[in-house]
MARLO-833806 format. One record per residue: y negated, x, z negated of N, C-alpha, C in turn. Coordinates in pm, whole numbers, plus 50000, padded with zeros to 5 digits. Layout:
REM MARLO-833806
<node <Y, X, Z>, <Y, X, Z>, <Y, X, Z>>
...
END
This chain:
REM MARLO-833806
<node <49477, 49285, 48822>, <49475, 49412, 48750>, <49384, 49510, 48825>>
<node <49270, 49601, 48735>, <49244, 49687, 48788>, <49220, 49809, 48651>>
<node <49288, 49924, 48780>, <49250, 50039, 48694>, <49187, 50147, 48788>>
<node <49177, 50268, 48690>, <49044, 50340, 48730>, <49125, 50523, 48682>>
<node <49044, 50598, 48788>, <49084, 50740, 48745>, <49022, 50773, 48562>>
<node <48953, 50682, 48515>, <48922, 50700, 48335>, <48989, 50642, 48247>>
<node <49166, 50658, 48279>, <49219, 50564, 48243>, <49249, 50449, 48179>>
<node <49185, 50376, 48264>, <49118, 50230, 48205>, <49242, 50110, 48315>>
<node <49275, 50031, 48208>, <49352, 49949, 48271>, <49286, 49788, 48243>>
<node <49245, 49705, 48331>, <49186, 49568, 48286>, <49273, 49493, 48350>>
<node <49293, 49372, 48303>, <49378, 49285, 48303>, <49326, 49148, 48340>>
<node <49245, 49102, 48404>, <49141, 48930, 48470>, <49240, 48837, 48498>>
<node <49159, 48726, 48477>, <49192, 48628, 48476>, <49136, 48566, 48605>>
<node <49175, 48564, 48723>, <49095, 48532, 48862>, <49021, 48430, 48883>>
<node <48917, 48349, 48890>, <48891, 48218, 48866>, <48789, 48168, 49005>>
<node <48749, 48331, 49049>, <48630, 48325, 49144>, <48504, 48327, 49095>>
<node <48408, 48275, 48956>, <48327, 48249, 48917>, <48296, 48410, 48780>>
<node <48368, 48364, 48683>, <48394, 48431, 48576>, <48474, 48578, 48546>>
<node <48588, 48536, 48596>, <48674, 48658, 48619>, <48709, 48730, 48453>>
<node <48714, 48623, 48401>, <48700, 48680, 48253>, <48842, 48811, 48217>>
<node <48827, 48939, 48111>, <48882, 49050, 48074>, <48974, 48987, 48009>>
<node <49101, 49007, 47991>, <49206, 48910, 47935>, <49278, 49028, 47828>>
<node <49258, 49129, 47891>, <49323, 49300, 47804>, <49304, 49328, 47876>>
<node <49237, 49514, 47785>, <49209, 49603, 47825>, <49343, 49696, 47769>>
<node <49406, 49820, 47829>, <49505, 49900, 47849>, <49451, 50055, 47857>>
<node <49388, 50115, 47746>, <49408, 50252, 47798>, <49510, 50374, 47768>>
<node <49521, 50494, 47826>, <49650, 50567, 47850>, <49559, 50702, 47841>>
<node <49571, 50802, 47714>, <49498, 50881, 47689>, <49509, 51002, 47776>>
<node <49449, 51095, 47829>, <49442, 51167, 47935>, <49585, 51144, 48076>>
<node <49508, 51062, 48158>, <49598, 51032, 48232>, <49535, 50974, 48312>>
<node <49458, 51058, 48425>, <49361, 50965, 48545>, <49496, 50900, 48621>>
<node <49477, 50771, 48625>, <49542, 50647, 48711>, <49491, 50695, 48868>>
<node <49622, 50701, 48917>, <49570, 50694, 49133>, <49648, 50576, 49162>>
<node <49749, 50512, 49070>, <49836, 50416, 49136>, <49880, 50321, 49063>>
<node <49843, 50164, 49066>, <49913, 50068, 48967>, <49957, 49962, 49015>>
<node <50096, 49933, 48985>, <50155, 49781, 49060>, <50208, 49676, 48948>>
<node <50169, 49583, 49006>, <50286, 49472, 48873>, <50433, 49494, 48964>>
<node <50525, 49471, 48893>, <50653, 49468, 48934>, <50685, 49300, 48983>>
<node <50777, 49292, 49076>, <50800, 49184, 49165>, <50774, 49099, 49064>>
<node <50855, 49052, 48947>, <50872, 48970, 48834>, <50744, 48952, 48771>>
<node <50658, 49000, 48731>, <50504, 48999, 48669>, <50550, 49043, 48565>>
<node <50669, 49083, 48518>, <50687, 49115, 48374>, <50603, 49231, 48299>>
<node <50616, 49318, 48395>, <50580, 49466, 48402>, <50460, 49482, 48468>>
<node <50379, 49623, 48456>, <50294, 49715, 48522>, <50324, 49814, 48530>>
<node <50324, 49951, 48654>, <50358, 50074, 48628>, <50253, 50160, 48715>>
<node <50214, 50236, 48646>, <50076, 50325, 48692>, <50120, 50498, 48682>>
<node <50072, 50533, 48764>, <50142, 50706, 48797>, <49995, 50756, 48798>>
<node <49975, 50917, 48833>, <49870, 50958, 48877>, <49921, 51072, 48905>>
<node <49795, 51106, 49040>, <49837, 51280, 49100>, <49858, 51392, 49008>>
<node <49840, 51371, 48865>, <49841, 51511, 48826>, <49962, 51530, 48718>>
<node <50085, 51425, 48683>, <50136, 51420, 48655>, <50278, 51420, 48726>>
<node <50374, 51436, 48632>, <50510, 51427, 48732>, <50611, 51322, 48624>>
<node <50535, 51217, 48592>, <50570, 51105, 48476>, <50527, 51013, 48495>>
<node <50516, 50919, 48515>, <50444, 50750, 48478>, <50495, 50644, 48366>>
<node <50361, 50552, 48356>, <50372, 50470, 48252>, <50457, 50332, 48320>>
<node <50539, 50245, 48225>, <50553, 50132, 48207>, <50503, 50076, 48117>>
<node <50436, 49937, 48147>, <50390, 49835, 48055>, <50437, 49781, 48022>>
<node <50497, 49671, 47914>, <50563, 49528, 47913>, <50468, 49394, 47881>>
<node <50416, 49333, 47967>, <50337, 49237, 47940>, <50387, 49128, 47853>>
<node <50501, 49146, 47817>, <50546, 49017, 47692>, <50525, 49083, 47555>>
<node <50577, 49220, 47537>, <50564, 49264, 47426>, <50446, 49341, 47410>>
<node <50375, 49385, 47499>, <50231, 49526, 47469>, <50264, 49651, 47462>>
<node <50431, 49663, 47484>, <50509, 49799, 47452>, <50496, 49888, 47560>>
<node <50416, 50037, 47600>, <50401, 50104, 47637>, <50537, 50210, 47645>>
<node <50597, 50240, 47792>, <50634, 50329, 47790>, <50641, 50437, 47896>>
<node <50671, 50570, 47823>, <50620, 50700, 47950>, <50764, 50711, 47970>>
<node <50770, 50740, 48156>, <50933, 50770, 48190>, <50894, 50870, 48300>>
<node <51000, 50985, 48229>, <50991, 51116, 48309>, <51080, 51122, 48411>>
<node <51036, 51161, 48538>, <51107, 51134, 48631>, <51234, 51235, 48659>>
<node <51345, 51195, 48726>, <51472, 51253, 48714>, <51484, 51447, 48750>>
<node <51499, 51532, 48715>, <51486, 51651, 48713>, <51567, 51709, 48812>>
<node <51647, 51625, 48885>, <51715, 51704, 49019>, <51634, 51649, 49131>>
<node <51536, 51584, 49125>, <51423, 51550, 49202>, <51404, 51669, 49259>>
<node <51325, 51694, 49348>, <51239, 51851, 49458>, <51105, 51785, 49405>>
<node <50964, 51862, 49415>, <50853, 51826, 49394>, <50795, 51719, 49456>>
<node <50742, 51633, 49391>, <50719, 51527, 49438>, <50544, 51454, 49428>>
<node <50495, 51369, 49444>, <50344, 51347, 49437>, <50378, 51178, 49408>>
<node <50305, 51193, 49269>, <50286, 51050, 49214>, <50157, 50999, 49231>>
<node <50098, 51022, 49360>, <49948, 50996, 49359>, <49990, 50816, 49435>>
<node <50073, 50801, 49481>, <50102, 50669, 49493>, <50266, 50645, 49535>>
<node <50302, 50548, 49470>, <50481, 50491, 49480>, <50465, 50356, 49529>>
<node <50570, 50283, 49574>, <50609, 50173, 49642>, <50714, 50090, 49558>>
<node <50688, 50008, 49562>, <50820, 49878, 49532>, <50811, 49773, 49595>>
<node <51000, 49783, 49596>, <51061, 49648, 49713>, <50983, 49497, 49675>>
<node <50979, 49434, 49759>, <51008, 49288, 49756>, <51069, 49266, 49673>>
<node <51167, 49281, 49682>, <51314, 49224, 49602>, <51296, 49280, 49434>>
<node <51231, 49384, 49425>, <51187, 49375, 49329>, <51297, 49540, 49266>>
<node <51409, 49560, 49346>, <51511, 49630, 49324>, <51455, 49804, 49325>>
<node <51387, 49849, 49383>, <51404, 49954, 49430>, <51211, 50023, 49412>>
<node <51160, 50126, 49374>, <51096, 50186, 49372>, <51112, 50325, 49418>>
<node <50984, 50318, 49554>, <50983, 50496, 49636>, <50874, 50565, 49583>>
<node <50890, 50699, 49582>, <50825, 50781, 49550>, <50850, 50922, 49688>>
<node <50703, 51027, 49732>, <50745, 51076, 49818>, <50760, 51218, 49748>>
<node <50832, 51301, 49786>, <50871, 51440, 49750>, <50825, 51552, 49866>>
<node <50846, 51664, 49861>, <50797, 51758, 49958>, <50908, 51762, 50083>>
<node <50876, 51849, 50147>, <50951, 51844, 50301>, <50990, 51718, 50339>>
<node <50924, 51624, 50302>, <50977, 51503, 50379>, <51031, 51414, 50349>>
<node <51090, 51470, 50204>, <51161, 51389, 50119>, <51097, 51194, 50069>>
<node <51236, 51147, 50024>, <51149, 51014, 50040>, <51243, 50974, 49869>>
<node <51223, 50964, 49785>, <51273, 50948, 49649>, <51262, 50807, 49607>>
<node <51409, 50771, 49577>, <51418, 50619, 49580>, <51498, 50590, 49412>>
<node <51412, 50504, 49346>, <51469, 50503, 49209>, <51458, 50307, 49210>>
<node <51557, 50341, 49106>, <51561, 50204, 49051>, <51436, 50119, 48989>>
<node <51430, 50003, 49021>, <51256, 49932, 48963>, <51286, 49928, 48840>>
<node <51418, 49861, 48811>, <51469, 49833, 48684>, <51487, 49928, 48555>>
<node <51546, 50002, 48593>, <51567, 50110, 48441>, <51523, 50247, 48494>>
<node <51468, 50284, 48694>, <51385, 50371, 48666>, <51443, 50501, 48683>>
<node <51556, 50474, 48728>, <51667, 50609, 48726>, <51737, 50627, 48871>>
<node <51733, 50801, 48887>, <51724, 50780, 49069>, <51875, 50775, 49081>>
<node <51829, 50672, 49238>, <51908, 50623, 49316>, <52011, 50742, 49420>>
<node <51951, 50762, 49527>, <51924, 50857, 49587>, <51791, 50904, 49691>>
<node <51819, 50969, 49822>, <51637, 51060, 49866>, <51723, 50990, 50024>>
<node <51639, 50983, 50078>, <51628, 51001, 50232>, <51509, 51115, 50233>>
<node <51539, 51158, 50435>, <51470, 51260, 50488>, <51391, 51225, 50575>>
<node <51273, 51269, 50630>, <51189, 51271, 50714>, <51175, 51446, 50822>>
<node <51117, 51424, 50858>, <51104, 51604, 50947>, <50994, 51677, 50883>>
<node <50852, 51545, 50822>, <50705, 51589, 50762>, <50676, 51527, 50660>>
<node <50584, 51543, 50576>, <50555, 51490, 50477>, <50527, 51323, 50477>>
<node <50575, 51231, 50365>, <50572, 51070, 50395>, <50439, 51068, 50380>>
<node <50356, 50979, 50477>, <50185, 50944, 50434>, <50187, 50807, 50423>>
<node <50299, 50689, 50430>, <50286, 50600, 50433>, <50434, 50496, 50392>>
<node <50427, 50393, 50302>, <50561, 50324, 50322>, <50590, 50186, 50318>>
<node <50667, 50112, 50379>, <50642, 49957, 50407>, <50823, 49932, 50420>>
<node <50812, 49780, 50333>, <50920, 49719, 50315>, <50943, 49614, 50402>>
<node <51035, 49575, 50426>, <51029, 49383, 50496>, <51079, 49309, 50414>>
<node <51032, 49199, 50396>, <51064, 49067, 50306>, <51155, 49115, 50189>>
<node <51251, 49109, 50305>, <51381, 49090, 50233>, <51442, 49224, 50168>>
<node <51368, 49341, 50209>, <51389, 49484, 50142>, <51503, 49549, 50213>>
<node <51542, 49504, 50330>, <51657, 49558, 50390>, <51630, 49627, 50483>>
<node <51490, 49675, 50509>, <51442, 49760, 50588>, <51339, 49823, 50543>>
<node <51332, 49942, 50505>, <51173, 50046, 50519>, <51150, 50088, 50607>>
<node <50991, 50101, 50624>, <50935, 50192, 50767>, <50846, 50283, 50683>>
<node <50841, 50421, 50713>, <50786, 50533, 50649>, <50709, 50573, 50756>>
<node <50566, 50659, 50737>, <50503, 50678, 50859>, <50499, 50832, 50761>>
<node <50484, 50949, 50896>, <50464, 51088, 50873>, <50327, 51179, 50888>>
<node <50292, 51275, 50849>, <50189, 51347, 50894>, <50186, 51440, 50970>>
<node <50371, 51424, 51056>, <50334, 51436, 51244>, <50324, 51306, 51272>>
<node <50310, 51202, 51232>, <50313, 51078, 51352>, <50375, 51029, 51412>>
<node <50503, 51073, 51352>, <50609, 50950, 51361>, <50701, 50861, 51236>>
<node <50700, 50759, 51300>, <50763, 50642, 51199>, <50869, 50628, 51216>>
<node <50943, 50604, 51105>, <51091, 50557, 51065>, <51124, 50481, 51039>>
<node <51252, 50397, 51071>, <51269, 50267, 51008>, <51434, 50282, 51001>>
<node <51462, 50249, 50842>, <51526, 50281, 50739>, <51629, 50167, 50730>>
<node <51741, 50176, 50746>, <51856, 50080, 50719>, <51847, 50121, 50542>>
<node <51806, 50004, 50427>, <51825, 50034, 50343>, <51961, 50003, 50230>>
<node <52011, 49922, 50290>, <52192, 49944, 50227>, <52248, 50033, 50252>>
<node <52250, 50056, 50411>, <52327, 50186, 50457>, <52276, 50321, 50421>>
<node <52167, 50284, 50382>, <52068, 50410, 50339>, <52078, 50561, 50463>>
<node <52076, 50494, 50593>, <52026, 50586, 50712>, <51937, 50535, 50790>>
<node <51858, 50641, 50882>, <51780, 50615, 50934>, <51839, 50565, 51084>>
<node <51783, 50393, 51119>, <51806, 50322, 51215>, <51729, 50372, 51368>>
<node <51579, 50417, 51359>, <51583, 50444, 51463>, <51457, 50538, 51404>>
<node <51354, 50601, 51507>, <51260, 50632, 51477>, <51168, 50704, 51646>>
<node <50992, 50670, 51610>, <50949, 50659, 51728>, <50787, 50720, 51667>>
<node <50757, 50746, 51815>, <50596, 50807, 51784>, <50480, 50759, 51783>>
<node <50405, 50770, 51693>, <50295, 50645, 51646>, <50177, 50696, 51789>>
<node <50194, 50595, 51865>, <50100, 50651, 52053>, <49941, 50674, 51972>>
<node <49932, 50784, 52012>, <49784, 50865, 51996>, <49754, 50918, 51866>>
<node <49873, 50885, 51772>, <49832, 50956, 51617>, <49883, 51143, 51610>>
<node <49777, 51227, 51570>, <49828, 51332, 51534>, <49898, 51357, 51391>>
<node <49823, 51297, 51308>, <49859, 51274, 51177>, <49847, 51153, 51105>>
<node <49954, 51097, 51079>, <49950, 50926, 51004>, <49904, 50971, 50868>>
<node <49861, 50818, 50819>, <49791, 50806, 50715>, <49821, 50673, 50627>>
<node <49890, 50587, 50684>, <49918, 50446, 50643>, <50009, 50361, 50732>>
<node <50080, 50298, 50662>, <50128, 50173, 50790>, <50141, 50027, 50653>>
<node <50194, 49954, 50718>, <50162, 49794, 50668>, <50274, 49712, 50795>>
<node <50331, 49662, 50710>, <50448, 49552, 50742>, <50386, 49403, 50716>>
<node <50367, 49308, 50826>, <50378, 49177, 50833>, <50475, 49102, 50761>>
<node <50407, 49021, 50692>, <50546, 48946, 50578>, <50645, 48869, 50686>>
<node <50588, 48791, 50821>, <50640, 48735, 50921>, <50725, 48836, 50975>>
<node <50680, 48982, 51009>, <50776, 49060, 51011>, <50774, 49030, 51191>>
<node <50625, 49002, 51231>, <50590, 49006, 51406>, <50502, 49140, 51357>>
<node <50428, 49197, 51319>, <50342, 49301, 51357>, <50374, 49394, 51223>>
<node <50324, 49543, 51307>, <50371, 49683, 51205>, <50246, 49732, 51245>>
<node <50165, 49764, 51135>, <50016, 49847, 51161>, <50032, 49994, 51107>>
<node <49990, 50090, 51166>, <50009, 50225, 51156>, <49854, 50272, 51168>>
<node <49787, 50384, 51076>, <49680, 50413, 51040>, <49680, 50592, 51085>>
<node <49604, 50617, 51087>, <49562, 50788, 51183>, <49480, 50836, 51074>>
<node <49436, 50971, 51079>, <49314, 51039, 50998>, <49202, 51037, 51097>>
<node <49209, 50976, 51216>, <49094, 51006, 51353>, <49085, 50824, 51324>>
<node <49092, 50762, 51170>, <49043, 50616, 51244>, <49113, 50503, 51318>>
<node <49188, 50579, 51363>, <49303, 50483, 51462>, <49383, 50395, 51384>>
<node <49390, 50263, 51459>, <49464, 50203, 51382>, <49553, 50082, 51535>>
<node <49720, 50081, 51498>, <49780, 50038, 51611>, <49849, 49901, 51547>>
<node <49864, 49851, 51660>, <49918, 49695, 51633>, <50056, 49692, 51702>>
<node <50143, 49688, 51625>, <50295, 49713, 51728>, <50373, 49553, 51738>>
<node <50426, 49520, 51799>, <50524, 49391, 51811>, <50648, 49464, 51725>>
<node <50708, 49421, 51647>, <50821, 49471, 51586>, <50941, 49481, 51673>>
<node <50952, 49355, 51722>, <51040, 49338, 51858>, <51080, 49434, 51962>>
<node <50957, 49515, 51951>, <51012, 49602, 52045>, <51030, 49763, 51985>>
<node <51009, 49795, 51880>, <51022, 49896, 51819>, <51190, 49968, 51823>>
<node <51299, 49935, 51832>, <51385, 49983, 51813>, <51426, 49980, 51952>>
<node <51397, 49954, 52082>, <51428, 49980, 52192>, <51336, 50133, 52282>>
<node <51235, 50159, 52202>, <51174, 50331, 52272>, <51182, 50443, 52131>>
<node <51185, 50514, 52181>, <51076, 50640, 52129>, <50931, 50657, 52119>>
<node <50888, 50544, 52252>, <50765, 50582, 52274>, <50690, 50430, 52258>>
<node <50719, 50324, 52176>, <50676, 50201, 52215>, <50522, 50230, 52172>>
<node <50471, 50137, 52271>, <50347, 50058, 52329>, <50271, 49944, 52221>>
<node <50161, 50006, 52171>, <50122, 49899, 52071>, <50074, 49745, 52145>>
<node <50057, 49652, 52049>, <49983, 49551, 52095>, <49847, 49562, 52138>>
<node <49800, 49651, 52026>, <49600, 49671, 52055>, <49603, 49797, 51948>>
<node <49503, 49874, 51968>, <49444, 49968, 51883>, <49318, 49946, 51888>>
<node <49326, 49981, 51742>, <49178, 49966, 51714>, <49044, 50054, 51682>>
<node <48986, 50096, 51724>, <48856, 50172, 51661>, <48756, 50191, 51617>>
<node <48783, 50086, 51507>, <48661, 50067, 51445>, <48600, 50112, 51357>>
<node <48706, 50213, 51308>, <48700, 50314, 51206>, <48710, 50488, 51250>>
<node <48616, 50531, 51217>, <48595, 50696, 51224>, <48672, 50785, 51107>>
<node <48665, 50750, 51029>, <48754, 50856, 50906>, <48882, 50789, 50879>>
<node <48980, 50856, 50839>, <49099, 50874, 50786>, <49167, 50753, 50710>>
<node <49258, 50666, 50802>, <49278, 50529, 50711>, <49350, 50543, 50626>>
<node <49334, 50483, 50500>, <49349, 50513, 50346>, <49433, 50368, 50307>>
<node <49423, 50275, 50373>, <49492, 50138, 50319>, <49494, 50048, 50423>>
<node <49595, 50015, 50427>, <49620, 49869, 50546>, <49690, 49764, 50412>>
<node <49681, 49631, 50484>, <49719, 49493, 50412>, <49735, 49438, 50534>>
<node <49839, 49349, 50509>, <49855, 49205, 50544>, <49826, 49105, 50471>>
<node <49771, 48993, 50484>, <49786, 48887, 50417>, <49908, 48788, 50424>>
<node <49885, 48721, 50342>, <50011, 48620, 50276>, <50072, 48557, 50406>>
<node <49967, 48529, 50502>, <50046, 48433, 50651>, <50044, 48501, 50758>>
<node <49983, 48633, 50727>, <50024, 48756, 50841>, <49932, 48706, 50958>>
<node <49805, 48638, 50906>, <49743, 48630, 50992>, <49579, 48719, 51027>>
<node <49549, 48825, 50875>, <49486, 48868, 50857>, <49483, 49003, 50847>>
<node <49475, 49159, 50889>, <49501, 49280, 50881>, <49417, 49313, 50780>>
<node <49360, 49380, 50654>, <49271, 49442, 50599>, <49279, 49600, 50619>>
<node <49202, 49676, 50678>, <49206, 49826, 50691>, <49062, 49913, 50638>>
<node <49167, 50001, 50578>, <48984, 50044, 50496>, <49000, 50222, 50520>>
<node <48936, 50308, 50496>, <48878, 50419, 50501>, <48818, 50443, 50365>>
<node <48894, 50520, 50272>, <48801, 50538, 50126>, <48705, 50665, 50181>>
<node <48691, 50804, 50296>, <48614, 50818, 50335>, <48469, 50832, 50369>>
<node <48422, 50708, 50337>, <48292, 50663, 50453>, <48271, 50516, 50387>>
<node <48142, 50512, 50322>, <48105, 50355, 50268>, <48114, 50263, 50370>>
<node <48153, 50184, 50356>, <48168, 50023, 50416>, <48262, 50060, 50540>>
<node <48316, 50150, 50473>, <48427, 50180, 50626>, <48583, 50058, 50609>>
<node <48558, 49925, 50595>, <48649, 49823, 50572>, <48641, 49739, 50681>>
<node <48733, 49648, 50759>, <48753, 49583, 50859>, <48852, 49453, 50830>>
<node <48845, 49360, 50896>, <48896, 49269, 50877>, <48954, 49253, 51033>>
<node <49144, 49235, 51064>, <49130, 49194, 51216>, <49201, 49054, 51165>>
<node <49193, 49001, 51290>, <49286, 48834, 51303>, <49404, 48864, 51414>>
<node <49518, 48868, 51338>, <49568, 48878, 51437>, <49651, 48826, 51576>>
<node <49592, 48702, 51574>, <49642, 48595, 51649>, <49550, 48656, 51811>>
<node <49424, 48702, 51785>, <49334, 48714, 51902>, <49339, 48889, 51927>>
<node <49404, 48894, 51823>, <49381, 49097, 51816>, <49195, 49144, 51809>>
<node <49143, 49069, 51736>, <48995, 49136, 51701>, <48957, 49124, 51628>>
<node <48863, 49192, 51593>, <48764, 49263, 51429>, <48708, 49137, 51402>>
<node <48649, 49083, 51281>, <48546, 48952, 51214>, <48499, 49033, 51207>>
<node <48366, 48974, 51276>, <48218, 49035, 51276>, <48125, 49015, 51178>>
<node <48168, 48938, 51083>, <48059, 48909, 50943>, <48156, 49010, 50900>>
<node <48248, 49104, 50860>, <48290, 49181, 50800>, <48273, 49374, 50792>>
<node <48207, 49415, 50768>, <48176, 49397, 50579>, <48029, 49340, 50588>>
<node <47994, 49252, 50476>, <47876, 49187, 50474>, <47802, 49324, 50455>>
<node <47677, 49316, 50564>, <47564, 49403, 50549>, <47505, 49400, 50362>>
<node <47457, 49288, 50346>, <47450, 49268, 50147>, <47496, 49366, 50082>>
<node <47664, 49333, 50117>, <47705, 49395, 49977>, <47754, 49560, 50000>>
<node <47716, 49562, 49881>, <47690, 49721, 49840>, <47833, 49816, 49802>>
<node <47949, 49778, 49910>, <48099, 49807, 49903>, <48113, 49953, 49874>>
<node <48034, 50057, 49930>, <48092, 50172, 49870>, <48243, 50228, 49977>>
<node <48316, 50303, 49920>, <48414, 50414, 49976>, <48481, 50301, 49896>>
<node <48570, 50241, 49990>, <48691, 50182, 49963>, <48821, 50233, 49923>>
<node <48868, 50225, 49823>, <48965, 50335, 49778>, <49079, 50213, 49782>>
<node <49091, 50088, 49771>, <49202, 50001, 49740>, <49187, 49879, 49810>>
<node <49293, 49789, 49851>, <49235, 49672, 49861>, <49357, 49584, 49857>>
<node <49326, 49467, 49862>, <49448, 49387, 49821>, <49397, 49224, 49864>>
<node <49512, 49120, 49886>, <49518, 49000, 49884>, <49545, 48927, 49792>>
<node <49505, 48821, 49707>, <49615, 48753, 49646>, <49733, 48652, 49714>>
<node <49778, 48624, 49626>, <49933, 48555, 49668>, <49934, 48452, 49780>>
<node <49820, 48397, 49758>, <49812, 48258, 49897>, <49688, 48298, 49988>>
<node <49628, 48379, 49926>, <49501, 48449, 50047>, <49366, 48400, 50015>>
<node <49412, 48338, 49890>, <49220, 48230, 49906>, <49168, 48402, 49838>>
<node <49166, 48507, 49765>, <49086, 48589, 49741>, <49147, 48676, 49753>>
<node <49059, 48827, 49806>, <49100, 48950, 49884>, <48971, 49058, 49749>>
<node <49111, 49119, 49666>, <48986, 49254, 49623>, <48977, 49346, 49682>>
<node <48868, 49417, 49703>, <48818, 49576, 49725>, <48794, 49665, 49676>>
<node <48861, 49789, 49584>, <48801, 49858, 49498>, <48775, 49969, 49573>>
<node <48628, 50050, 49481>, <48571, 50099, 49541>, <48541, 50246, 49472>>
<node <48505, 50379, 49540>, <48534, 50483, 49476>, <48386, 50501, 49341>>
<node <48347, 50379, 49352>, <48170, 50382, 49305>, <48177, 50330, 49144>>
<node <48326, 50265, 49130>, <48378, 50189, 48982>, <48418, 50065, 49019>>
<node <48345, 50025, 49101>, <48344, 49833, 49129>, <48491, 49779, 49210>>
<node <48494, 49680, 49145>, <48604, 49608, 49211>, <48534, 49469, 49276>>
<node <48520, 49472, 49420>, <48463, 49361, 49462>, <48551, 49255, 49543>>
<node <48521, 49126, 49442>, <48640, 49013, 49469>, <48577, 48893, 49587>>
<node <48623, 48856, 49699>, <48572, 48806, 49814>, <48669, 48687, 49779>>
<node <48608, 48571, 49825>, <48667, 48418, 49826>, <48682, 48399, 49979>>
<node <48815, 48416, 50037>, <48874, 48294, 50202>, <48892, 48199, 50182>>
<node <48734, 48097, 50227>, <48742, 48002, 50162>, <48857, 47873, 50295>>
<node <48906, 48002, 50380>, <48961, 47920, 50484>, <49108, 47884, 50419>>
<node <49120, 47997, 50314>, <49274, 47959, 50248>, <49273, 47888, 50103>>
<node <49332, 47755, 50070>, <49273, 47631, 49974>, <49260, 47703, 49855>>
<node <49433, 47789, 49797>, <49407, 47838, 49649>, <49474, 47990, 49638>>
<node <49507, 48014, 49548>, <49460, 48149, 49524>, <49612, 48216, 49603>>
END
């Protein structure tokens, strides 16, 4: 799936070669900042910053629907939302810190956790029984989510203001993103024993404001991008803790990275870009898609 601030929703068929348009989806004044399939593939749901509503899709039936979000909510920013693993639970962030947690399913809030600053970032584990929220003071939280309290929480070393974090599906490494570029590699392991834990490696390979972290499918690949600054995208490995140096190909003409993503087994990684393009890369180290 890709969509676009002209609210344009396309629907491909991945093949590597062709990439053929399978449906097109548009949503009449309503610039798109955010679109996910739901755990199940049943669904699509796309928000945007200037609304305080988003769409549901139904990919079996074509049935479009708008769902207004719950009115004892505090102000909130639909410029991007989260959903569990599990498929259960959709976040949305609210002001002062607020962290707004609704149902994936019918969409109707749950309840809010708190932060001290505004959420800039949010990450699930596997199994959805933990969130980690990163702040724009620079510190991260990690979220008992049955108990629905906060388990511990610690300071992202050298960030003034976070911008992103990213959970390992293995659930060995937690990447945390800065507006100065920074980007940290934490052992999970040791996160709930400081305040002050010690990353694995930081990285600097990036000058502007990180906008998106990924893991891949075997948690062996970091993707970190900067929408910022053209070709501001990186690839680490994280077995050695360092950057691939064919990455970003000098060639291609990537643009301000606004998105990026893996597919399901890792053989292809998209990049969308603030320029229109969605550019689809083949790992040809991973067999299928």
């Amino acid at each position: 799936m890709v969509a676009n601030s002209k609210r344009n929703i396309f629907l491909r068929q991945v093949d590597g070669t062709k990439n053929l348009i399978i449906q097109k989806v548009l949503i009449n004044d309503f610039p798109i900042s955010c679109a996910r399939f739901t755990t199940d593939g049943d669904q699509f749901i796309v928000s945007s910053y200037r609304y305080q509503h988003f769409y549901t899709y139904d990919m079996i039936s074509g049935k479009m629907d708008k769902v207004q979000c719950d009115r004892k909510l505090s102000k909130f920013n639909l410029e991007k939302f989260h959903l569990s693993p599990d498929g259960r639970l959709m976040v949305i962030s609210g002001k002062d810190g607020y962290i707004h947690v609704l149902s994936a399913k019918t969409k109707e809030f749950l309840y809010s956790n708190k932060m001290n600053s505004t959420v800039r970032g949010v990450a699930f584990s596997p199994d959805a029984t933990r969130m980690y929220t990163h702040s724009d003071e620079g510190e991260v939280y990690i979220w008992d989510v049955r108990q629905k309290e906060c388990l511990h929480k610690f300071y992202d070393e050298g960030c003034i203001h976070g911008t992103a974090i990213a959970l390992a599906r293995s659930e060995q490494y937690l990447a945390t993103g800065s507006d100065t570029g920074v980007v940290n590699i934490y052992d999970t392991s040791s996160l709930l024993s400081s305040p002050t834990p010690s990353p694995l490696k930081i990285f600097l390979n990036l000058t502007t404001a990180i906008t998106d972290l990924k893991f891949n499918s075997s948690s062996e690949i970091l993707a970190m991008a900067s929408a910022e600054k053209p070709a501001a995208f990186r690839l680490i490995h994280c077995s050695s803790m360092s950057a691939f140096k064919n990455v970003p190909d000098p060639k291609c003409k990537m643009g301000c990275a606004s998105s990026l993503d893996f597919s399901l087994n890792s053989g292809f990684m998209a990049v969308g870009a603030k320029n229109g393009y969605a550019n689809l890369f083949r790992l040809n180290y991973y067999g299928n898609y």
